[in-house]
MIMARDO-567055 format. One line per field, with one value per residue (C-alpha): residue number from 1; residue in one letter; x, y, z. Coordinates in steps of 0.001 Angstrom, whole numbers, plus 524288, in hexadecimal, padded with zeros to 5 digits. Example, Ala and Ser with C-alpha at 12.3 -4.5 7.8 and 13.67 -1.06 7.14 Angstrom:
2
nr <- 1:2
rest <- a:s
x <- 8300C:83566
y <- 7EE6C:7FBDC
z <- 81E78:81BE4
END
This chain:
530
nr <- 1:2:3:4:5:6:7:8:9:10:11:12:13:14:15:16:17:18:19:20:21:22:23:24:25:26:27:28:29:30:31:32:33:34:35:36:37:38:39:40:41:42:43:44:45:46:47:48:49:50:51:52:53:54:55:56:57:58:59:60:61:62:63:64:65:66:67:68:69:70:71:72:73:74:75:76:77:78:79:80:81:82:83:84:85:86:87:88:89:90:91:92:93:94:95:96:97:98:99:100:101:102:103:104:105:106:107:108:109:110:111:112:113:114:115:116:117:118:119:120:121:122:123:124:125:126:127:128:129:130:131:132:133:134:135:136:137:138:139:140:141:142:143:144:145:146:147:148:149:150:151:152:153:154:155:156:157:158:159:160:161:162:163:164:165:166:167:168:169:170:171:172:173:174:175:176:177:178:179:180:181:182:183:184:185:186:187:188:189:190:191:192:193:194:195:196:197:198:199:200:201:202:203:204:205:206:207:208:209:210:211:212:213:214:215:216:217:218:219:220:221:222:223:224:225:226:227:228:229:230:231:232:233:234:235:236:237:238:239:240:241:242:243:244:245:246:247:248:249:250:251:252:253:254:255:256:257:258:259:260:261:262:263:264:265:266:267:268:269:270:271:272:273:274:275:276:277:278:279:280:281:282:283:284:285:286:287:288:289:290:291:292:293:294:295:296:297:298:299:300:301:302:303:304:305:306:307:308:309:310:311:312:313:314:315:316:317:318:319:320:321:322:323:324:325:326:327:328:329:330:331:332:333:334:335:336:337:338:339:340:341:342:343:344:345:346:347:348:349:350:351:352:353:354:355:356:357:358:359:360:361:362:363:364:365:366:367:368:369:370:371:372:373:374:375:376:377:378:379:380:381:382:383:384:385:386:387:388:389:390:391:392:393:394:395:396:397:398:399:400:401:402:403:404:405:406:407:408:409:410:411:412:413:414:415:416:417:418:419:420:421:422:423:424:425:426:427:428:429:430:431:432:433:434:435:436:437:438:439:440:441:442:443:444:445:446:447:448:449:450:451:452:453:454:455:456:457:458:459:460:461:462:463:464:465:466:467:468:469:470:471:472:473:474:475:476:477:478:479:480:481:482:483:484:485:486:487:488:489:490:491:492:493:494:495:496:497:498:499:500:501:502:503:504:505:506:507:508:509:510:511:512:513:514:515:516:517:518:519:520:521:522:523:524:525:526:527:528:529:530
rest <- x:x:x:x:x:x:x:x:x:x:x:x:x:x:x:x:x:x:x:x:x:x:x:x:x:x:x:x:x:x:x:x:x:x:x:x:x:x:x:x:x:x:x:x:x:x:x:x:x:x:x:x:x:x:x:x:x:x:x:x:x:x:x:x:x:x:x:x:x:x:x:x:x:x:x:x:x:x:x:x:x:x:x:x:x:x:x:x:x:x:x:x:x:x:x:x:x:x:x:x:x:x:x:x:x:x:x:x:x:x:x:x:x:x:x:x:x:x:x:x:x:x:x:x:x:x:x:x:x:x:x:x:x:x:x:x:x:x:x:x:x:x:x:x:x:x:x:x:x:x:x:x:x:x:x:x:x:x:x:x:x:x:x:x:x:x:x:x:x:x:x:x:x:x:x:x:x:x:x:x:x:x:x:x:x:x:x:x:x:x:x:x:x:x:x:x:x:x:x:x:x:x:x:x:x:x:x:x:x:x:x:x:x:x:x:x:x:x:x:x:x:x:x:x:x:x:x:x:x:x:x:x:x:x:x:x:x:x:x:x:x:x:x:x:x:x:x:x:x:x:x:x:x:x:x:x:x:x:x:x:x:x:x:x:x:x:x:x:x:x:x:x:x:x:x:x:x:x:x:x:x:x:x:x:x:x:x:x:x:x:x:x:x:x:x:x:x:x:x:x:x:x:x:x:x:x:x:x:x:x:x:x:x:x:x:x:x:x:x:x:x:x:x:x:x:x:x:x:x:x:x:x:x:x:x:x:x:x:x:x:x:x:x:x:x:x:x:x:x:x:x:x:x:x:x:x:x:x:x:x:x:x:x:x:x:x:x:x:x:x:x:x:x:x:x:x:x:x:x:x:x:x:x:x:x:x:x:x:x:x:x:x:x:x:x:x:x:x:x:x:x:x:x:x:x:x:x:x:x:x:x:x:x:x:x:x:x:x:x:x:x:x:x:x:x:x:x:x:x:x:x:x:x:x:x:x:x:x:x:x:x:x:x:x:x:x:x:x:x:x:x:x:x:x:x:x:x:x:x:x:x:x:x:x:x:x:x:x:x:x:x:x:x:x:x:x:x:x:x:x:x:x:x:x:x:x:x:x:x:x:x:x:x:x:x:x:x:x:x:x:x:x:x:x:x:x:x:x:x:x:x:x:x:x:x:x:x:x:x:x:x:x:x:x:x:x:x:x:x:x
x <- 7ABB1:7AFD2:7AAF5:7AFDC:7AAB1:7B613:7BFFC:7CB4F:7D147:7E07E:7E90D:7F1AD:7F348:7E2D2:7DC76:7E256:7DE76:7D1EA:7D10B:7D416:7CB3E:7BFD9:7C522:7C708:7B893:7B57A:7B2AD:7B7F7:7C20C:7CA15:7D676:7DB05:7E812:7EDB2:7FABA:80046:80495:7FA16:7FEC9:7FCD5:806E6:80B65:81497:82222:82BCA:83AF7:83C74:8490C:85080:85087:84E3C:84AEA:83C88:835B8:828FB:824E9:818D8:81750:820FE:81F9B:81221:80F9D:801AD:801AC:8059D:7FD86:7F0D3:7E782:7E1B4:7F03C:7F327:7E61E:7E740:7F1E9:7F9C4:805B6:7FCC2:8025E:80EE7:80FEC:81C11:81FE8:82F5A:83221:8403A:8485E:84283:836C5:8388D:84479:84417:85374:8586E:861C9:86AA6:86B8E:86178:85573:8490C:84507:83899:83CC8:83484:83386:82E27:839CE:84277:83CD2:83C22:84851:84E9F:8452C:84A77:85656:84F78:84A80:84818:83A0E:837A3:8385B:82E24:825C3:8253C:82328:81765:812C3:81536:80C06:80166:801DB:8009D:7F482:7ED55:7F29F:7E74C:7DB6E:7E38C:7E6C3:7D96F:7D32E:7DCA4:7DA72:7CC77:7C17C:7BC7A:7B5E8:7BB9C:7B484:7B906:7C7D2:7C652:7BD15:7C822:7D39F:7CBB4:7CA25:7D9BD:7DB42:7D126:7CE55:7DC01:7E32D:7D7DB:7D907:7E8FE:7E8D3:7E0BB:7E9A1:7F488:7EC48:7EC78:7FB35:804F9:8116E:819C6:8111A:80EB6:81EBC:81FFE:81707:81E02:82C41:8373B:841D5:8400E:83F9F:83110:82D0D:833CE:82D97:82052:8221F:82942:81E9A:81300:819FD:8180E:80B08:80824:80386:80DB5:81497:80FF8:7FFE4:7F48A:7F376:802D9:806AA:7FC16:80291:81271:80B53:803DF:80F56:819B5:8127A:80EA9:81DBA:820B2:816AA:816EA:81ECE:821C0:821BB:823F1:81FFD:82A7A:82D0F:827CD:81B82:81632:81588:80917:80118:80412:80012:7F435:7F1AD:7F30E:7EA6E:7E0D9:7E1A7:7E129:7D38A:7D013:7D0E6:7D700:7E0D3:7E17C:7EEE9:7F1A7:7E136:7E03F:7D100:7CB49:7BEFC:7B472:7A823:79CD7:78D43:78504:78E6E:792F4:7A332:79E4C:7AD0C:7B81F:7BD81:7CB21:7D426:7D3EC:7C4E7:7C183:7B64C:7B568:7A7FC:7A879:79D90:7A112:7ABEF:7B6F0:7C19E:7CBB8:7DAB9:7DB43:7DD38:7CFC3:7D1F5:7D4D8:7C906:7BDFB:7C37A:7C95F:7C14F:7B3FE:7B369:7AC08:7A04F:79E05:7A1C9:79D55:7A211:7A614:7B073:7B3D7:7B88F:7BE07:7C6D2:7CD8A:7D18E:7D80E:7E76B:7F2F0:7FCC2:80B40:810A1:81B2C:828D2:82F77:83D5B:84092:84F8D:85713:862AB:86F17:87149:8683E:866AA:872AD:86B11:87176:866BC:86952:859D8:85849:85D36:85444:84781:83F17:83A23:84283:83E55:846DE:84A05:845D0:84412:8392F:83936:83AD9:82F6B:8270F:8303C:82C73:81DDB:81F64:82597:81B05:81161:81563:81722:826D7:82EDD:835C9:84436:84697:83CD2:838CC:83AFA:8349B:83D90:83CA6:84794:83E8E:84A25:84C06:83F4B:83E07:84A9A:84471:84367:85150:85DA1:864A0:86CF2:864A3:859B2:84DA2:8486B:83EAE:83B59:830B5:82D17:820C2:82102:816A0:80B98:80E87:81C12:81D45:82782:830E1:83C45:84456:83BE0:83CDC:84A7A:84B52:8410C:84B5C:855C2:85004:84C93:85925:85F49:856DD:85A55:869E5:86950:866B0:86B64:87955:87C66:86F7B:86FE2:87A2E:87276:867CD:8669D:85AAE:8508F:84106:83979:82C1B:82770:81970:81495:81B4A:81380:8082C:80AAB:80D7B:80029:7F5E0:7F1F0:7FDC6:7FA9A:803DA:80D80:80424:8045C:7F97B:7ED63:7EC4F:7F052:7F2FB:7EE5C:7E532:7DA18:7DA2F:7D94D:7CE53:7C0EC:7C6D6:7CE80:7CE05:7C4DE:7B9FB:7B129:7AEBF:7BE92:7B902:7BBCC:7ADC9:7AE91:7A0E0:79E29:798E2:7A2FE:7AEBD:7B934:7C584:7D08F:7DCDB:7E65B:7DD84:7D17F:7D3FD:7DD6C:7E6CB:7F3F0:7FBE3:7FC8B:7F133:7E785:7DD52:7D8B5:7D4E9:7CECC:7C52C:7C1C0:7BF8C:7B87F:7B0F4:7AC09:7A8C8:7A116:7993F:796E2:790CF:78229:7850F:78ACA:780E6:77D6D:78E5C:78CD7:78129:78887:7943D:78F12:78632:79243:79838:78D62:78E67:79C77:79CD3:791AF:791EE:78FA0
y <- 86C5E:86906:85CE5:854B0:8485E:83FF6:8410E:83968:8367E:834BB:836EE:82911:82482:81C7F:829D4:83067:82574:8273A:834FA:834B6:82A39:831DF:83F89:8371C:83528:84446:84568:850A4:8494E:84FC6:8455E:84A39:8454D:845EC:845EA:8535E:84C6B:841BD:8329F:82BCB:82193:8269D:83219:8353E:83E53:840E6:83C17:834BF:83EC5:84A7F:8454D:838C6:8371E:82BDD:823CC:826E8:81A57:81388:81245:80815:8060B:7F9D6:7FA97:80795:801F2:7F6EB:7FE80:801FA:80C14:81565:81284:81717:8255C:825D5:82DAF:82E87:83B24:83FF3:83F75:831E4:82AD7:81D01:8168C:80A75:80343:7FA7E:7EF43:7EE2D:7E793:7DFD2:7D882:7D8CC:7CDF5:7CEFF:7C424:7CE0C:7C6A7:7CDD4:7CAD9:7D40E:7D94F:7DE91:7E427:7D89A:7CD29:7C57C:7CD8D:7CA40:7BA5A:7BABE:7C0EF:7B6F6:7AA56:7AE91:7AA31:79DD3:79833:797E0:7A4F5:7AE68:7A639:7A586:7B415:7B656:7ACD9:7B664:7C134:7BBC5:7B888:7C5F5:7CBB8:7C337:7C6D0:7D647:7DE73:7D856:7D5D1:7E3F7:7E763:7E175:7E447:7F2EF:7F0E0:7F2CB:7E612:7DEAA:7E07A:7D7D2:7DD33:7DCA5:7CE1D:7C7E4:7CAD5:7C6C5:7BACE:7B8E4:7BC28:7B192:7A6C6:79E49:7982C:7A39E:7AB35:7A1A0:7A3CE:7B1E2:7AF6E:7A563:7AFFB:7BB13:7B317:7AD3F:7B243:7B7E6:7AC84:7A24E:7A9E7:7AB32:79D55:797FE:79F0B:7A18B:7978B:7A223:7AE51:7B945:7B863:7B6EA:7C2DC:7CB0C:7C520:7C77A:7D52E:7DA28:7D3EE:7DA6D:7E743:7E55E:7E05D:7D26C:7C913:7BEBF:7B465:7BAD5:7B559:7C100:7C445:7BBF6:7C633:7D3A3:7CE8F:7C94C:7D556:7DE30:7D6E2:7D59C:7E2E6:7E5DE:7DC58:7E223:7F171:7F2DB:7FC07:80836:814B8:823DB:82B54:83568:82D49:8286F:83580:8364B:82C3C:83480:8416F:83B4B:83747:84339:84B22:844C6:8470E:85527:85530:84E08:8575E:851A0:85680:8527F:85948:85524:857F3:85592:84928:844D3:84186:83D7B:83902:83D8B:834CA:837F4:82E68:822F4:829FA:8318E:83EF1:845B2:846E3:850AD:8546B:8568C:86255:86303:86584:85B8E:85851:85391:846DC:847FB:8362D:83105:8331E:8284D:825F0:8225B:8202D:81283:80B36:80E0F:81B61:81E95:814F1:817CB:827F6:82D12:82666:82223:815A9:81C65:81BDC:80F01:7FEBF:7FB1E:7EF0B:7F5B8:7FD35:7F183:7E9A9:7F70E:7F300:7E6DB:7EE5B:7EB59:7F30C:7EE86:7EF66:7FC8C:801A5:805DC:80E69:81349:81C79:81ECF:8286D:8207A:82672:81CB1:80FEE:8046A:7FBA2:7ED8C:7E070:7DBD6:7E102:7DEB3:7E9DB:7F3D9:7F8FB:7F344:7FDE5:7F600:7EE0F:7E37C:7DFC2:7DBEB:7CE4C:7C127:7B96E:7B230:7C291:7C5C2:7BBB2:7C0F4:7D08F:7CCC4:7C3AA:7D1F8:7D8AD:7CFEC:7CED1:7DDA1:7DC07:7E63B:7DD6C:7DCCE:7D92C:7E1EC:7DFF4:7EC71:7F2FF:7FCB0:80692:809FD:8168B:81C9B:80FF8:80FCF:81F19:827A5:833D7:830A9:83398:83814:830DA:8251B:825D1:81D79:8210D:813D1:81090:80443:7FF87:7F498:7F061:7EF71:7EC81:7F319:7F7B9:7FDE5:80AD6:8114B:81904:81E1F:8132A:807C9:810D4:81115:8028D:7FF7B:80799:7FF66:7F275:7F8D1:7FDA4:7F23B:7E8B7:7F20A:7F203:7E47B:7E43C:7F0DA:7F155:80077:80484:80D76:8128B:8171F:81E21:82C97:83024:82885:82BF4:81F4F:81DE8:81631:81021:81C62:82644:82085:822A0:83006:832AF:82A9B:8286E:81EDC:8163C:8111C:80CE3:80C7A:8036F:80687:7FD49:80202:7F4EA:7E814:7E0F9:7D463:7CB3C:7CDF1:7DD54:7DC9A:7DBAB:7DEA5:7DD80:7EB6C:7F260:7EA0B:7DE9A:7E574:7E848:7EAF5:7F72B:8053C:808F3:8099B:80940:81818:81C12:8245E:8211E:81890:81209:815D0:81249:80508:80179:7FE77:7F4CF:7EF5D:7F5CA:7FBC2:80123:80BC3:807E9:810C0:806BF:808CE:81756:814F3:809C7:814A0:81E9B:8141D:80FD7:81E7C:821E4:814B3:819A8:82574:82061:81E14:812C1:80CF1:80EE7:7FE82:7FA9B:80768:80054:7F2C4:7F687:7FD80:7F06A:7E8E4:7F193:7F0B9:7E0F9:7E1B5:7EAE3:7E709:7E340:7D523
z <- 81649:809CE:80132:7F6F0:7EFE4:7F84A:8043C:80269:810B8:80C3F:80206:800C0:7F2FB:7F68C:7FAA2:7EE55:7E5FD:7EA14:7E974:7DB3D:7D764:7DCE7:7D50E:7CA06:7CB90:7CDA0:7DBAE:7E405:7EE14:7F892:7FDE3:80BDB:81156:81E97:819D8:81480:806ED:80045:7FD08:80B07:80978:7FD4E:7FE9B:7FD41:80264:8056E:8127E:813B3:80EC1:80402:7F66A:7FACD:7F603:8006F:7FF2F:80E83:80B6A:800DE:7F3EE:7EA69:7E3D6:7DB54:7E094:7DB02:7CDD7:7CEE6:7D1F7:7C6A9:7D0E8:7D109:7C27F:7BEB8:7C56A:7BBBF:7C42B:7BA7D:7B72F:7C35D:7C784:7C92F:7C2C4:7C7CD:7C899:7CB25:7D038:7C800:7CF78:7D798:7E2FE:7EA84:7F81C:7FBCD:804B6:80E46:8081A:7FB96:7F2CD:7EEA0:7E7D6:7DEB6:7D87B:7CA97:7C1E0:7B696:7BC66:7B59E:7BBF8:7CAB9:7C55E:7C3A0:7D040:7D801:7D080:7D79C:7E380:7E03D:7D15C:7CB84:7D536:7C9B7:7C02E:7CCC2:7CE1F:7C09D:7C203:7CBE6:7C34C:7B996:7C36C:7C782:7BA62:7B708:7C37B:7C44B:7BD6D:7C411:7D03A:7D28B:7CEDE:7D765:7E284:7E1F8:7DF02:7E9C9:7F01D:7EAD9:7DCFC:7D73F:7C8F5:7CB59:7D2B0:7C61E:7BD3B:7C5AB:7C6B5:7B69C:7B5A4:7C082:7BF5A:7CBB8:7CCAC:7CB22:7D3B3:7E00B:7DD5D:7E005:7ED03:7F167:7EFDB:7F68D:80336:7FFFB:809D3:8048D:80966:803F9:7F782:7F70F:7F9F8:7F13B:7E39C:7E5D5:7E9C1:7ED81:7F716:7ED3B:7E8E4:7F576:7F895:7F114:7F31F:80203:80241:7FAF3:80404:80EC2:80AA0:80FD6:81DDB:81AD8:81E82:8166F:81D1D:81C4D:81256:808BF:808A5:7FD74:7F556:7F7A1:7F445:7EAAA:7E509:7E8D5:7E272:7D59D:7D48D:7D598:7CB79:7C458:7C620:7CE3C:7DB4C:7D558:7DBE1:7D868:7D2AD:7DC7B:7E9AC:7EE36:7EEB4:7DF6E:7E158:7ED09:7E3A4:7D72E:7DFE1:7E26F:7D6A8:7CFDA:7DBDE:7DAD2:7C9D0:7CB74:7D3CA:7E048:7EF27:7F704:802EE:80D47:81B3A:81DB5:82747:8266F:8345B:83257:827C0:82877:828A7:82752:82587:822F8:81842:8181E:8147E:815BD:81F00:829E9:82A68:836C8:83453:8352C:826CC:823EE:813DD:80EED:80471:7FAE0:7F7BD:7FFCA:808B4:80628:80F23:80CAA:81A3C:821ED:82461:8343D:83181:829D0:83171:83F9B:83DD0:83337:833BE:840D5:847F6:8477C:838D2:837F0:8397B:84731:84068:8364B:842CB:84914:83C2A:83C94:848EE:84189:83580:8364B:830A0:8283C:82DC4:83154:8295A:82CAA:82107:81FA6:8146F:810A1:80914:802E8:7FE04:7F2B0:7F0B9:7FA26:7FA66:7F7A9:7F78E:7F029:7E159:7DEB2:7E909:7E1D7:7D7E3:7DF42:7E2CF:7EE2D:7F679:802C5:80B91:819C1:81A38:8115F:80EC9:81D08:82343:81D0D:82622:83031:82F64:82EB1:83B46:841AC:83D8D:840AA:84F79:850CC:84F29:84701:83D3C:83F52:83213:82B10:81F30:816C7:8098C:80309:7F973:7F0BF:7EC6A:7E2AA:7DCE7:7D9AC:7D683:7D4D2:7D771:7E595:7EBC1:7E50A:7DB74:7E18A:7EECA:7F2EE:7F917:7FF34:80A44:810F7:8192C:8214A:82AB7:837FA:84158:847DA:856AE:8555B:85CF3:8528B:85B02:8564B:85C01:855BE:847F8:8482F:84A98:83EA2:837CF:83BF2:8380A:829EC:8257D:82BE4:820D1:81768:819B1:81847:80BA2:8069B:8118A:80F49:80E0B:81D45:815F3:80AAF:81343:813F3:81A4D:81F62:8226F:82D8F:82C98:836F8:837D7:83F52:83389:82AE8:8311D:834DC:82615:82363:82C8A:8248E:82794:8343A:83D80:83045:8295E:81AB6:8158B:81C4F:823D7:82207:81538:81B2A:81621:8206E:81D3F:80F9E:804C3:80A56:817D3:815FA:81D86:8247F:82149:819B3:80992:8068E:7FFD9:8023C:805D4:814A4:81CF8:81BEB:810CB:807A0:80FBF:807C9:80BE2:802BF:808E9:80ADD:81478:80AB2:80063:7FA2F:804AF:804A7:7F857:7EF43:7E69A:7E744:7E7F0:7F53B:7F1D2:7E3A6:7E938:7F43E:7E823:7E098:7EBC1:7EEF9:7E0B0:7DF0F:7EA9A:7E5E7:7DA31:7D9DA:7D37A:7DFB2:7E782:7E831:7EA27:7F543:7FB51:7FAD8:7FFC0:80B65:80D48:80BF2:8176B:82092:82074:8214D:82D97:83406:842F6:8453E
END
């Protein structure tokens, strides 16, 4: 048996996050990783066709660039190199119009008085709320609950008017939020494309917050990608795991955790190898994964046994990845150089796709997010090719077989054509990855769902991923959560696993022997039976 001072259950860009964070602090960690190749969700490889480099998950990071947590592992040290496209972001319509995201706020006003007069100084009134509120806004978004620090000075930037304001907007749907600050339809384009990249839809209390977020980090930062794919991240990661000393072990699938006396003591492998933890064991696995397949009932409240059969998934995701001859043939001129592009519907489809998804329906008219990843970084297919992707959601319940692939297909490069006619013209080679791929490349992409549950309002905060503290401490002693599934949810930001790393080295601190005491208090009146 060996023994370390931590187990790390996963390496996705959380569990490596963590992992450093605790060498950083000089404890002996060992990562294990189901997957032959470490990054989870963030990995790249050339699927669609020779030279063609492809994002298989995740692409574009502007949480990345927006999180204190990634720039301070200053990962620049190690390999990492960032590009970014001409423009950021573009949602093409199918009448040839586009509204477009450019890097220089002026430059987006601008495009969006097009649509409707006074639209432009309205964004760039945005613009400048976001810039006032960005700092302690961020801070205390990546922060563990209940971050008190972070929220005291977000409430000095903001006083009470401005304070009440930013609650009013974290309940605001999309629609209204559009509504309520543009006169035209290309604001609340981008507002809604970019809530939809999450689950919650337009029409939803706490929707109006992540277009919102999303669309002024791009003004911002930014989507940036890694020079080189997605990949470049989960390596950096790692390297400078292994120069602090640490392990990363791949192709080891952890089965169980190993409890005595309330306390995770280490883990087994499927292979039957058991490793002892000294501290902790944290987990970049989904909440069900880890309380139901690696603890068990038996370790556990009866009541967070049963809020568990409440915890809901975000959308599953459908993802097609093309090698293009020469680059997509828009309509839309603002298309061109945007490294992201939406597309397939208008602001009235958008209510549309989420009524589909909400009935268990596959969209007809799907709303689509696509990558134009050598517009954005030229090192990823030849010269005068493309490699793009695009993705769209589509409900729980489908049985994928080949026949309802093909038609998902179908109704994907149809949207596509219509903006871009040529572009089946363009394609040569193309890699589908239904909701089931993904989870058979990731186990921790259920069902296709990329988010570790729901975005929604009533699975968020201290109610991820159930009612309880919000925190990463779980009910057994030394056991973390440190995926999407623990606050503050899905995206590359790291902060999931460094408030699981800062969590376990608090509590291995004499010093924290009182906040230990309180927080396992705190659990036992959350959890227990009525």
């Amino acid at each position: 048996m060996r023994t370390v001072d931590a187990v790390v259950v996963g390496a996705g860009p959380n569990g490596l996050v963590a992992a450093n964070a605790l060498v950083d602090a000089g404890w002996d960690v060992l990562v294990l990783e189901e997957q032959d190749a470490p990054g989870g969700a963030v990995r790249t490889a050339e699927v669609a066709a020779p030279g063609f480099r492809t994002d298989l998950f995740s692409a574009f990071y502007p949480l990345a660039a927006g999180s204190s947590v990634i720039r301070g592992l200053h990962l620049e040290d190690h390999g990492l190199a960032w590009s970014r496209a001409p423009s950021v972001l573009a949602h093409a319509l199918d009448d040839g119009r586009a509204a477009v995201l450019h890097d220089d706020p002026e430059d987006t006003a601008a495009g969006l008085e097009d649509f409707a007069p006074g639209d432009g100084e309205a964004w760039l009134r945005m613009f400048a709320s976001w810039t006032r509120v960005r700092d302690p806004l961020l801070d205390a978004l990546f922060s563990p609950l209940p971050a008190a620090g972070p929220v005291v000075r977000l409430l000095r930037r903001l006083g009470v008017p401005g304070a009440l304001d930013l609650a009013r907007l974290a309940t605001l749907p999309v629609r209204r939020l559009a509504d309520e600050t543009f006169h035209g339809e290309g604001g609340g384009l981008l507002l809604t494309g970019n809530a939809m990249h999450a689950d919650v839809p337009p029409d939803a209390g706490g929707s109006g917050v992540f277009g919102w977020l999303l669309a002024m980090l791009g003004q911002d930062v930014g989507f940036p990608v890694p020079v080189g794919g997605a990949g470049m991240l989960a390596g950096a990661l790692a390297s400078r795991l292994a120069a602090g000393g640490g392990e990363l072990v791949t192709g080891t699938r952890v089965d169980r955790v190993h409890v005595a006396g309330g306390r995770a003591v280490g883990v087994r492998t499927a292979r039957g190898e058991h490793v002892r933890a000294r501290r902790a064991v944290l987990a970049d696995v989904t909440a069900p994964a880890l309380y139901r397949d690696l603890v068990g009932a038996e370790h556990l409240p009866p009541r967070l046994v049963r809020d568990l059969e409440r915890f809901q998934w975000d959308h599953p995701t459908f993802k097609l990845n093309w090698a293009l001859d020469r680059p997509l043939p828009w309509t839309a001129e603002g298309a061109v150089g945007a490294g992201t592009v939406h597309l397939g519907v208008d602001r009235l489809g958008f209510v549309d796709v989420a009524a589909d998804l909400s009935k268990g329906r596959v969209p007809g008219r799907p709303f689509l997010v696509l990558g134009q990843m050598t517009t954005s970084d030229p090192s990823r297919s030849p010269r005068g090719t493309e490699s793009a992707w695009a993705y769209t959601h589509v409900p729980h319940g489908i049985t994928w077989t080949p026949d309802a692939v093909e038609e998902e297909v179908v109704r994907m490069e149809d949207a596509v054509e219509r903006v871009a006619p040529g572009f089946r013209d363009t394609v040569v080679g193309r890699f589908v990855q239904s909701p089931a791929d993904l989870e058979h490349a990731d186990a921790n992409l259920v069902g296709g769902a990329v988010n570790g549950g729901t975005s929604a309002i009533h699975q968020q905060l201290f109610l991820r991923p159930t009612p309880g503290l919000g925190r990463p401490e779980t009910p057994v002693a030394g056991l973390y959560l440190a995926s999407a599934s623990a606050h503050p949810g899905g995206g590359v930001h790291g902060a999931c696993g460094w408030n699981a790393a800062r969590a376990a080295l608090g509590a291995a601190s004499r010093w924290q022997a009182v906040p230990r005491a309180l927080a396992r208090s705190a659990w036992g009146r959350l959890l227990r039976d009525p």
